[in-house]
N, CA and C atoms as an extended XYZ file, in Angstrom:
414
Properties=species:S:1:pos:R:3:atomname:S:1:resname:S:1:resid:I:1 pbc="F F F"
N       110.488     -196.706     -168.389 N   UNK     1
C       111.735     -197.163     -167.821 CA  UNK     1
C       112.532     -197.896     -168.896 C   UNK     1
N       113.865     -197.768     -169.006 N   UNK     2
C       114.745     -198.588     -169.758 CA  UNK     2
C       115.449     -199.385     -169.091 C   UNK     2
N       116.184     -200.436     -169.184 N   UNK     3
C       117.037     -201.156     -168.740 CA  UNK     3
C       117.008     -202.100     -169.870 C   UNK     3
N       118.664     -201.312     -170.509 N   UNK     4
C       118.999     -202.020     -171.381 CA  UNK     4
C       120.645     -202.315     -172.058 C   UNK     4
N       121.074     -203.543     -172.190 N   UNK     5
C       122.765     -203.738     -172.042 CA  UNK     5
C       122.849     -204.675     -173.881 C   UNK     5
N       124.167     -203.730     -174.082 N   UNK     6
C       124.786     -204.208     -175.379 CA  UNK     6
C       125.873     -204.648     -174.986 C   UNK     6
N       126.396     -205.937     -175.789 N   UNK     7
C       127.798     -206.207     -174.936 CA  UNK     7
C       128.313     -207.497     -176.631 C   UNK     7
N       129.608     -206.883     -176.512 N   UNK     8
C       130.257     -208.075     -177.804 CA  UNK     8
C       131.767     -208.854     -177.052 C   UNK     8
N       131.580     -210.005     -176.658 N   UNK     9
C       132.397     -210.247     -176.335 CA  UNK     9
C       132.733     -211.674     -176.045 C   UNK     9
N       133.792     -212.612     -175.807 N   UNK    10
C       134.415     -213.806     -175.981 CA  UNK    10
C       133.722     -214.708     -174.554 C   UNK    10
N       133.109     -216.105     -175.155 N   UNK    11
C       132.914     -217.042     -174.103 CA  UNK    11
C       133.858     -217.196     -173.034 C   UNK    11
N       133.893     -217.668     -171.829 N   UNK    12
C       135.099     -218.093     -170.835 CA  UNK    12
C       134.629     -218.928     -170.689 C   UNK    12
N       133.726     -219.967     -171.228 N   UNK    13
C       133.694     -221.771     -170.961 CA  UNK    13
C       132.480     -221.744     -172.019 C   UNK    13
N       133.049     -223.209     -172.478 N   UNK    14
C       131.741     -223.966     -172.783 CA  UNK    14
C       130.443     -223.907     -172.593 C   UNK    14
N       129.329     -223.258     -173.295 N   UNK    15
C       127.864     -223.046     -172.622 CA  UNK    15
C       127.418     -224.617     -172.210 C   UNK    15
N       127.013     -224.693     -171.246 N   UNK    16
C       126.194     -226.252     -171.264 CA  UNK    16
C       124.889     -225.832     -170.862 C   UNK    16
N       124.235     -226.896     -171.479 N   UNK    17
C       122.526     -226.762     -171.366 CA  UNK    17
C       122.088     -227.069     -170.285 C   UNK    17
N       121.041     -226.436     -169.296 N   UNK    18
C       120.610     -227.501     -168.275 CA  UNK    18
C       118.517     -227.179     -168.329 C   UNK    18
N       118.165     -227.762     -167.985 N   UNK    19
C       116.753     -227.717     -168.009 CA  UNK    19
C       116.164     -228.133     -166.529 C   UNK    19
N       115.569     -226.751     -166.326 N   UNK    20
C       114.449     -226.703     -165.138 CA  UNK    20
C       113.322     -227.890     -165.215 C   UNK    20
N       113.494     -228.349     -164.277 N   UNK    21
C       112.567     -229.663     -163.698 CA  UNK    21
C       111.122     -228.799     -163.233 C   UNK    21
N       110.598     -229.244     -162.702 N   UNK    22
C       108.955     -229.214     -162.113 CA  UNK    22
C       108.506     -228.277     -162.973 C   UNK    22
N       108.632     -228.475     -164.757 N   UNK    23
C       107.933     -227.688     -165.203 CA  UNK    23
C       107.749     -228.571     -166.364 C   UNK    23
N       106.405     -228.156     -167.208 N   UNK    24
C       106.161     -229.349     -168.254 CA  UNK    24
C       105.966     -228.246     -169.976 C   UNK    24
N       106.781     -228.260     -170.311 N   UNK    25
C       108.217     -229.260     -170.746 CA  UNK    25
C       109.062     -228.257     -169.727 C   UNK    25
N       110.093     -229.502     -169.358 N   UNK    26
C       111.257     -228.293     -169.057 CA  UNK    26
C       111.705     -227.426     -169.449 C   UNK    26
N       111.982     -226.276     -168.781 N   UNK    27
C       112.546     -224.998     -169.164 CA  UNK    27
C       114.390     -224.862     -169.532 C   UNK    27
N       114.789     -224.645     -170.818 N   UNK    28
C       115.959     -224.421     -170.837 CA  UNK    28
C       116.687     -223.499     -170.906 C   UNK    28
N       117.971     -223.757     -170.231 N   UNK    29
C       118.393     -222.571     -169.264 CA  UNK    29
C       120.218     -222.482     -169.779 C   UNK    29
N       120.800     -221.878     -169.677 N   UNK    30
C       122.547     -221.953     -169.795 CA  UNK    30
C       122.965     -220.298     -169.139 C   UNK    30
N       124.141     -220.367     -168.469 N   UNK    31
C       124.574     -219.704     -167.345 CA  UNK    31
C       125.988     -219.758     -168.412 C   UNK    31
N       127.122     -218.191     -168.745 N   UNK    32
C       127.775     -218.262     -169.018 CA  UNK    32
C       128.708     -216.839     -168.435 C   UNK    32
N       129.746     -216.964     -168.472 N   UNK    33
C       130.499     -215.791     -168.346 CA  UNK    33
C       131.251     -215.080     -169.868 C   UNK    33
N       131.144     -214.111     -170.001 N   UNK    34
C       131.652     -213.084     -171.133 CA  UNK    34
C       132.489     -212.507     -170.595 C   UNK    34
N       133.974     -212.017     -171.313 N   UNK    35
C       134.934     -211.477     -171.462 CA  UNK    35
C       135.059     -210.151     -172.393 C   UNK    35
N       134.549     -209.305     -172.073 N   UNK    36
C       134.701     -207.633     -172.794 CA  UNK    36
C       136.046     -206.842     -172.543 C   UNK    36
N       136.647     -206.635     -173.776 N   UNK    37
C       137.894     -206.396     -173.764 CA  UNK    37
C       137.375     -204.513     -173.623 C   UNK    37
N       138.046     -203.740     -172.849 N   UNK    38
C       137.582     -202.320     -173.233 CA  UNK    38
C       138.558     -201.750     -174.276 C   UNK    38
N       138.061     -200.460     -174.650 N   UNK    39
C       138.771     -199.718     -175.689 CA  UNK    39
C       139.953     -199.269     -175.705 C   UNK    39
N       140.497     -199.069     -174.099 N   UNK    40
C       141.440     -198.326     -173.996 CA  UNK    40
C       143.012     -199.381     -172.990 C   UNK    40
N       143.917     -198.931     -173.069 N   UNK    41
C       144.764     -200.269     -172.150 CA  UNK    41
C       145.281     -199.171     -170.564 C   UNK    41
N       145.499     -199.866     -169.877 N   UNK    42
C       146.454     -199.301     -168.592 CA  UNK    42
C       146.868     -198.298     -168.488 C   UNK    42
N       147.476     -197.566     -167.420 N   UNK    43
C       148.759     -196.497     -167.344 CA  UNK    43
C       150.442     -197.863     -167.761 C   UNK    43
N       149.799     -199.383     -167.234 N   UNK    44
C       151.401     -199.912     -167.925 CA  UNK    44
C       151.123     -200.857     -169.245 C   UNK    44
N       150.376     -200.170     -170.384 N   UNK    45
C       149.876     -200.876     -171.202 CA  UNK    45
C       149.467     -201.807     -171.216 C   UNK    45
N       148.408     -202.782     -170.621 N   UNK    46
C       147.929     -203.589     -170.169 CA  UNK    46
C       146.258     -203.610     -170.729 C   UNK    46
N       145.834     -204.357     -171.694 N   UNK    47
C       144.353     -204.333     -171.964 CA  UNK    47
C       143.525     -204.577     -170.705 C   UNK    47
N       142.541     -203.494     -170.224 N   UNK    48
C       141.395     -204.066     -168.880 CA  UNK    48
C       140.225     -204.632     -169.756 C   UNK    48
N       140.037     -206.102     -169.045 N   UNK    49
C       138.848     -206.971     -169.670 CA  UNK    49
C       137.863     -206.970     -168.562 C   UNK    49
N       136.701     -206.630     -168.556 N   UNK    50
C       135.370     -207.140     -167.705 CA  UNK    50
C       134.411     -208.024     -168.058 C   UNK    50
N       134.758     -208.544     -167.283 N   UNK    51
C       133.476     -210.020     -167.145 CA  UNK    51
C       132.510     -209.977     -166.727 C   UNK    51
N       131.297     -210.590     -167.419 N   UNK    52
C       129.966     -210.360     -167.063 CA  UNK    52
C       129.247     -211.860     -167.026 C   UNK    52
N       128.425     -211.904     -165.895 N   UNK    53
C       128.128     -213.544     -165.832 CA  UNK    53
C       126.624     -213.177     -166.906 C   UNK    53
N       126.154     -214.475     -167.606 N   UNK    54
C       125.315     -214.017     -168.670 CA  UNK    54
C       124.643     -214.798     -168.225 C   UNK    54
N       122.937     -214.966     -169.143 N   UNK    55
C       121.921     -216.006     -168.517 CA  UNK    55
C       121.138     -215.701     -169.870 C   UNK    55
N       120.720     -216.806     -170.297 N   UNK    56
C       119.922     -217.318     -171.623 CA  UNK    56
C       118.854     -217.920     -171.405 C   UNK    56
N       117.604     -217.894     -171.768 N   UNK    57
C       116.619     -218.973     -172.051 CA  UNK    57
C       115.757     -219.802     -172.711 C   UNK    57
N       114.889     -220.528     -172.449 N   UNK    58
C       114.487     -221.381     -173.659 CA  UNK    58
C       114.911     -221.472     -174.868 C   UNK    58
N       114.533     -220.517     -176.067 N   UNK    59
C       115.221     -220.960     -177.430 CA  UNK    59
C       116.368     -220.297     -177.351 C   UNK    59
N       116.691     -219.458     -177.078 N   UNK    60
C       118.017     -218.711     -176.961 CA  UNK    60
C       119.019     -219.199     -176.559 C   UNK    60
N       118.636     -220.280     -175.212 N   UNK    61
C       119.706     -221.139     -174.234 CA  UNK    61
C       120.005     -222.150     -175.277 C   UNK    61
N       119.023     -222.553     -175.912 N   UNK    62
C       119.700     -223.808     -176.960 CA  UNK    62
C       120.357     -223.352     -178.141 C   UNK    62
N       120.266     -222.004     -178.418 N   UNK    63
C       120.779     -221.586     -180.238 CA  UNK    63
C       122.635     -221.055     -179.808 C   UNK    63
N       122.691     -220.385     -178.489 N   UNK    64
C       124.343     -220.427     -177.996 CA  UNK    64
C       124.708     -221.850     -177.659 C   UNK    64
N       124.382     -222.318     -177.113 N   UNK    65
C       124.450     -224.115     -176.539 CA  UNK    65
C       125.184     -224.642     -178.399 C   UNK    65
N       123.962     -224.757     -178.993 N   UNK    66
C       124.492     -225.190     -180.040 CA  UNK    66
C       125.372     -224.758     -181.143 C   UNK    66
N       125.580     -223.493     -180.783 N   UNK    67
C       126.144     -222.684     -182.292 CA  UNK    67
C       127.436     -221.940     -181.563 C   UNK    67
N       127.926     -222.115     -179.987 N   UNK    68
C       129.016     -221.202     -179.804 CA  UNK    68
C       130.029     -221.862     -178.849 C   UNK    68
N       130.940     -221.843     -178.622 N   UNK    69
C       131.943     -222.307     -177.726 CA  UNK    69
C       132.915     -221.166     -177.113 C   UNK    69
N       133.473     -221.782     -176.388 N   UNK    70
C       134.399     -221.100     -175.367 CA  UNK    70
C       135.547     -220.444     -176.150 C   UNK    70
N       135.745     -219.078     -175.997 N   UNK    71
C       136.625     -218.066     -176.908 CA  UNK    71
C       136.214     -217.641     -177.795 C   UNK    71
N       134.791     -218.146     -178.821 N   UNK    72
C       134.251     -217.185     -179.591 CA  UNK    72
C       133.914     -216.225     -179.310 C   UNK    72
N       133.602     -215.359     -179.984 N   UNK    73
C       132.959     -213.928     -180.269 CA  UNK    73
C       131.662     -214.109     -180.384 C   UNK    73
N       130.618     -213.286     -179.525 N   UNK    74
C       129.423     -213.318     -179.361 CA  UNK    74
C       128.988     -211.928     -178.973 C   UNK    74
N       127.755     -211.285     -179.901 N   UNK    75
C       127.175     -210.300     -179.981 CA  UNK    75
C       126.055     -210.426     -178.802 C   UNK    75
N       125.685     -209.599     -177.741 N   UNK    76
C       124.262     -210.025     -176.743 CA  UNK    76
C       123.774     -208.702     -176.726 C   UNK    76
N       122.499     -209.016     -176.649 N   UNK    77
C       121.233     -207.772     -176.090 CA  UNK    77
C       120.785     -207.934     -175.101 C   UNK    77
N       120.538     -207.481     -174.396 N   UNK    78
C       120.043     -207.838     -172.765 CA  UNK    78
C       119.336     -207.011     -171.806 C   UNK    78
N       119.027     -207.445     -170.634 N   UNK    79
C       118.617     -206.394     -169.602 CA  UNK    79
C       119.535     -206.885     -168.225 C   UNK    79
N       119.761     -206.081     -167.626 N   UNK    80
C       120.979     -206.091     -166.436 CA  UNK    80
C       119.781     -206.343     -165.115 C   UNK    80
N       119.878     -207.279     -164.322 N   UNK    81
C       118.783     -208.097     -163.357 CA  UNK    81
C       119.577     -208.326     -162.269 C   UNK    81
N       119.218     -207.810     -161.178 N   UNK    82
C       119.681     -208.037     -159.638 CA  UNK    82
C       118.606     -209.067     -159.116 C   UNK    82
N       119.964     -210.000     -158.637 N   UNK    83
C       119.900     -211.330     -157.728 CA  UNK    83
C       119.928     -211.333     -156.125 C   UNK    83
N       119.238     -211.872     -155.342 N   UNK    84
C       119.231     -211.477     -154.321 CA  UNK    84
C       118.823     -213.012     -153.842 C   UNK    84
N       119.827     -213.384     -152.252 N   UNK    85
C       119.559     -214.706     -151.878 CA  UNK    85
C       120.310     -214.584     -150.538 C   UNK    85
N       119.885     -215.437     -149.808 N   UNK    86
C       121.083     -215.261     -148.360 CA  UNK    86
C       122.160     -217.097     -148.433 C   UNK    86
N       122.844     -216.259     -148.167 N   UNK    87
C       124.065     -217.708     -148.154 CA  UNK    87
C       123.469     -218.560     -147.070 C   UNK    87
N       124.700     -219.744     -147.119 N   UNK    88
C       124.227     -220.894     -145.898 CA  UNK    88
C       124.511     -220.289     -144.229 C   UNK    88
N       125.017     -218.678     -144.280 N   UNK    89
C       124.831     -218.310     -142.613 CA  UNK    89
C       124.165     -217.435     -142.534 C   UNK    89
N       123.311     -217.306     -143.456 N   UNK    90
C       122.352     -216.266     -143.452 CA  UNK    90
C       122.178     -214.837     -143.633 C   UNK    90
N       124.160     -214.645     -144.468 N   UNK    91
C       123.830     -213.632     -144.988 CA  UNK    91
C       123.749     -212.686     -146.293 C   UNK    91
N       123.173     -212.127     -146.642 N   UNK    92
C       122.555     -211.339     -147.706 CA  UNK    92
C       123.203     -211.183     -148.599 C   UNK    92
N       122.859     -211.712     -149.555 N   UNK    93
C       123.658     -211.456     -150.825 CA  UNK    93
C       123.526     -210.938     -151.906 C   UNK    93
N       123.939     -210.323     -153.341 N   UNK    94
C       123.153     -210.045     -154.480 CA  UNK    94
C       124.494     -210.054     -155.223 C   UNK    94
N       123.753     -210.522     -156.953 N   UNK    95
C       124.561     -210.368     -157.625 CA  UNK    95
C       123.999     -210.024     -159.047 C   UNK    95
N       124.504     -209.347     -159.882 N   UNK    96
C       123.731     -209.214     -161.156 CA  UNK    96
C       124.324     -210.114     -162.307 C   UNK    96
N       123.554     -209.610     -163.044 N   UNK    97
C       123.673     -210.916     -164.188 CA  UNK    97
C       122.625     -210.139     -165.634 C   UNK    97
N       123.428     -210.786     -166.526 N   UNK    98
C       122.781     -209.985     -167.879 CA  UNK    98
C       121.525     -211.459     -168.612 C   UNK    98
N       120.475     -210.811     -168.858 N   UNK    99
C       119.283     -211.554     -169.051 CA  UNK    99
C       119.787     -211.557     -170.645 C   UNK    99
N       119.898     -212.835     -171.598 N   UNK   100
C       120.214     -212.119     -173.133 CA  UNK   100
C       118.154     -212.173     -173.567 C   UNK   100
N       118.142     -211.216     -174.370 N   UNK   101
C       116.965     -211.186     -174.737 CA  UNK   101
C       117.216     -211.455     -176.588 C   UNK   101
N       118.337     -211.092     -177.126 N   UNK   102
C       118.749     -211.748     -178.674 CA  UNK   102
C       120.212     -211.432     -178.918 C   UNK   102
N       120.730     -212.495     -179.406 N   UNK   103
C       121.961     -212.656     -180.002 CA  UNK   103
C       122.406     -212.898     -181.057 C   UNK   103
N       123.867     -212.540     -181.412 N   UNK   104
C       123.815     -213.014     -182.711 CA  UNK   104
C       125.783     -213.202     -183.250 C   UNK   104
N       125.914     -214.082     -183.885 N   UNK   105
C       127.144     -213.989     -184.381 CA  UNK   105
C       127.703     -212.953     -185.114 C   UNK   105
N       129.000     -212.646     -184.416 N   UNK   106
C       130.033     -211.680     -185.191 CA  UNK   106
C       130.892     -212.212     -186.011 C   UNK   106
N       131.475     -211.786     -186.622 N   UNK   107
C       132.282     -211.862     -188.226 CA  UNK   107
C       131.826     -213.063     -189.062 C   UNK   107
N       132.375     -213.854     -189.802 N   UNK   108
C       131.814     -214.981     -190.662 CA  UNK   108
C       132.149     -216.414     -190.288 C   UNK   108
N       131.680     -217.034     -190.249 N   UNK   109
C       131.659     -218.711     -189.923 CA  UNK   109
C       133.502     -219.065     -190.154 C   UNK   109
N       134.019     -218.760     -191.808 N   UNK   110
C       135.303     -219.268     -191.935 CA  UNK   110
C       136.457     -218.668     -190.941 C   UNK   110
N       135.717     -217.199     -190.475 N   UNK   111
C       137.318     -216.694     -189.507 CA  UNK   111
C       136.834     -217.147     -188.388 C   UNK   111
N       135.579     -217.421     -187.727 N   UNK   112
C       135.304     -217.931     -186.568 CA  UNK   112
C       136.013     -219.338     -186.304 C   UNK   112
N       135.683     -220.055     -187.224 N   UNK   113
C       136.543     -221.438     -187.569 CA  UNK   113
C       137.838     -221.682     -187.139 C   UNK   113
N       138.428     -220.702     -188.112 N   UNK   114
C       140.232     -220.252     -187.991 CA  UNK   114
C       140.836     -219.943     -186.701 C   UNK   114
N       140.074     -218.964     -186.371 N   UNK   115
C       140.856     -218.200     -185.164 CA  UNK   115
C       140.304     -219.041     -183.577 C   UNK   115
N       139.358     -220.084     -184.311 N   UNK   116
C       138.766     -220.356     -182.479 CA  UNK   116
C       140.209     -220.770     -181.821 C   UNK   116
N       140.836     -221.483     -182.131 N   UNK   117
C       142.022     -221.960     -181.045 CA  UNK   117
C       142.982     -220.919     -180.491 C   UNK   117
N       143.300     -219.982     -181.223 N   UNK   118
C       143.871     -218.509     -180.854 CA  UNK   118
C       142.624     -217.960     -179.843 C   UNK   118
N       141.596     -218.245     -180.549 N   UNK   119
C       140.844     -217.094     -179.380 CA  UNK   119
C       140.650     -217.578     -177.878 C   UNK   119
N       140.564     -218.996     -178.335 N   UNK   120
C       140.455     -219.846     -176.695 CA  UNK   120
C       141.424     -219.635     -175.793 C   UNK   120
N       143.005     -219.820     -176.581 N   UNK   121
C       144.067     -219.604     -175.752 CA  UNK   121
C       144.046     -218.021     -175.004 C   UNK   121
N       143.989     -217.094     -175.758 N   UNK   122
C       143.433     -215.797     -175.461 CA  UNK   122
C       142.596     -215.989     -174.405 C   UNK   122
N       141.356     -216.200     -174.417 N   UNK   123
C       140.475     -216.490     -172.896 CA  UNK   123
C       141.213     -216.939     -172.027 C   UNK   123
N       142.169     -218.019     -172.030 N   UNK   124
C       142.643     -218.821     -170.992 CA  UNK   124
C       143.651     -218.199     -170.275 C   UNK   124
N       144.187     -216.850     -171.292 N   UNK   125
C       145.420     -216.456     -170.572 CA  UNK   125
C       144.733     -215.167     -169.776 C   UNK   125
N       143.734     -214.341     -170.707 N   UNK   126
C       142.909     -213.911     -169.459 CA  UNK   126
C       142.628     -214.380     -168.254 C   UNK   126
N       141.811     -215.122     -168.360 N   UNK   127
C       141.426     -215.611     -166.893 CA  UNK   127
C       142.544     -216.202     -165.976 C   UNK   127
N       143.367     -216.261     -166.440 N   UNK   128
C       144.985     -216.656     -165.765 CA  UNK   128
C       145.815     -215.507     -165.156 C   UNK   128
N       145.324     -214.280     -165.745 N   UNK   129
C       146.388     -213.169     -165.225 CA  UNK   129
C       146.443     -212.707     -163.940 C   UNK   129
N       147.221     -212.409     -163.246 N   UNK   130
C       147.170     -212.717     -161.864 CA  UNK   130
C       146.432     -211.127     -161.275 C   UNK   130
N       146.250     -209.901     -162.081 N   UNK   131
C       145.829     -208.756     -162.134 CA  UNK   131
C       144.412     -208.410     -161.600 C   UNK   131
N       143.620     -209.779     -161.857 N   UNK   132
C       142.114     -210.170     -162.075 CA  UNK   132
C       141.677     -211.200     -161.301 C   UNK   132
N       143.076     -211.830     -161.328 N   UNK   133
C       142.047     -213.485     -160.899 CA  UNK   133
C       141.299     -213.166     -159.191 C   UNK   133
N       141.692     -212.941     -158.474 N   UNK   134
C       141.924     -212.513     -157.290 CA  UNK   134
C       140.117     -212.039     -156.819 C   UNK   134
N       139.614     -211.094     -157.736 N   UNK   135
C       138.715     -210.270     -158.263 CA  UNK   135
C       137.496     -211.265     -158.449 C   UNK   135
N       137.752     -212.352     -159.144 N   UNK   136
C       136.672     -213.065     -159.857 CA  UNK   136
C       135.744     -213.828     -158.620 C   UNK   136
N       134.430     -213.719     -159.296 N   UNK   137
C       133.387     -214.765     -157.627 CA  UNK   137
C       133.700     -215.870     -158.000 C   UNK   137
N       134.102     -216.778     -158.854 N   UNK   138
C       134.353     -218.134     -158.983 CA  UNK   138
C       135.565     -218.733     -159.077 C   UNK   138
């Protein structure tokens, strides 16, 4: 069996760290959403971006935590994992989510540097467009 996801694409927030309790040592964990621009634009020229909610762990959750922010560019390897839970009326839910199994930075430290404030604003106006927002679970 395979199940397996490549994906290069821009933070939509800040990773923050959080660590699973009732376990010794705690387990660390970070929950993020990715922004994948596709190849091709609209019938009214319009770039389509898909978002993918992401999920990191132990050393992995701390090496994005520490090394990436919101609007960078981020390379992921992964496996695509269905979620399954019932809401507070009891009913059934699922959602998927990309497991990263290794990552890694795209282009070089000095243009990452340069362009983060362009790229952030970029994220922000994504997630702002009224095309999408509508669409999004959060």
């Amino acid at each position: 069996m395979l199940n397996r996801i490549t994906l290069m694409g821009r933070l939509t927030q800040d990773p923050e760290l959080r660590h699973l309790q009732g376990s010794e040592p705690p387990i660390a964990v970070v929950s993020f959403g990715l922004a994948v621009a596709r190849d091709y634009k609209d019938k009214d020229g319009n770039k389509i971006t898909d978002f993918f909610d992401i999920v990191a762990w132990r050393k992995k959750a701390e090496f994005i935590c520490k090394y990436f922010r919101k609007g960078q560019l981020i390379y992921i390897e992964g496996r695509l994992q269905l979620e399954k839970w019932q809401d507070k009326d009891g009913n059934n839910r699922r959602t998927y989510r990309i497991v990263v199994e290794n990552c890694h930075f795209t282009g070089d430290r000095k243009t990452q540097n340069n362009n983060q404030n362009e790229q952030t604003q970029q994220v922000n106006d994504l997630l702002h467009q009224d095309n999408f927002a509508d669409d999004l679970p959060f």
